[in-house]
C-alpha positions in Angstrom: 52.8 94.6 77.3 53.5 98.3 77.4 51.7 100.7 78.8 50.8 104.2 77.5 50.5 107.6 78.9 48.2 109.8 77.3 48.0 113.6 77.9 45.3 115.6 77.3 46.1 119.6 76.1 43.5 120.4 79.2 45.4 119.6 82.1 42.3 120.3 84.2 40.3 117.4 82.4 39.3 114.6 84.9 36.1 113.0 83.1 36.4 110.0 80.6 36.5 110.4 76.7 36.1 107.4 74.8 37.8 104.7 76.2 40.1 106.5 78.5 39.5 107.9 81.7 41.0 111.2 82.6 42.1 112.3 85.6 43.8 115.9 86.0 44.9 115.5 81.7 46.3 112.5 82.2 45.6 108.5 81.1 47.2 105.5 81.2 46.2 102.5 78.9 47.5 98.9 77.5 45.7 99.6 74.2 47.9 100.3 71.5 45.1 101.4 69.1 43.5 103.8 71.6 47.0 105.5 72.4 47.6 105.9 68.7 44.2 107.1 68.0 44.9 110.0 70.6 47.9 110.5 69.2 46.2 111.2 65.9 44.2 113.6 67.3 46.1 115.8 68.8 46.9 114.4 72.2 50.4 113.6 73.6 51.4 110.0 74.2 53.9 108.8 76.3 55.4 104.6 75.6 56.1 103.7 79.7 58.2 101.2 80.1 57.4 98.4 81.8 60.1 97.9 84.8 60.0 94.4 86.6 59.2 95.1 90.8 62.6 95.1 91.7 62.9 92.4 94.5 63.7 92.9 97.9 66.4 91.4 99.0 66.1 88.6 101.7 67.2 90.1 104.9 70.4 88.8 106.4 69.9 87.6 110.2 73.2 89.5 111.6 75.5 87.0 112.8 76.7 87.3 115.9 80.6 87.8 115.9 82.5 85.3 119.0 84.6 87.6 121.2 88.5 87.0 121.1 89.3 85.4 124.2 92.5 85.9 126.0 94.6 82.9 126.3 95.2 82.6 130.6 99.0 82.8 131.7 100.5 79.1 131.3 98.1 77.9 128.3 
């Protein structure tokens, strides 16, 4: 489900209008309808995309390398 961005022209506003809360002119939302009616009226709205977490990758255990060992004289 995408999420939406929705900037107010008062980049001061932190209070909640509607629906959306506000903080320093911007709010975020899942509602389609509420982004567009912002749009409508004036406000600026931003589609995010939605990224998957990117996974961490499983940490390798080092593996301890064997030390070359010199053959003795008459081996």
């Amino acid at each position: 489900m995408p999420k939406y961005e929705i900037k107010s022209p008062n980049e001061k506003l932190t209070a909640k209008r509607g629906k959306a809360t506000f903080v320093n002119g911007v709010a975020i939302t899942e509602d389609a309808k509420l982004a567009t009616a912002y749009k409508l009226t004036g406000y600026e709205v931003i589609t995010l995309e939605d990224k998957p977490e990117p996974k961490q990758a499983a940490k390798k255990k080092p593996v301890a390398k064997k030390k070359a060992t010199a053959k003795k004289k008459g081996e």
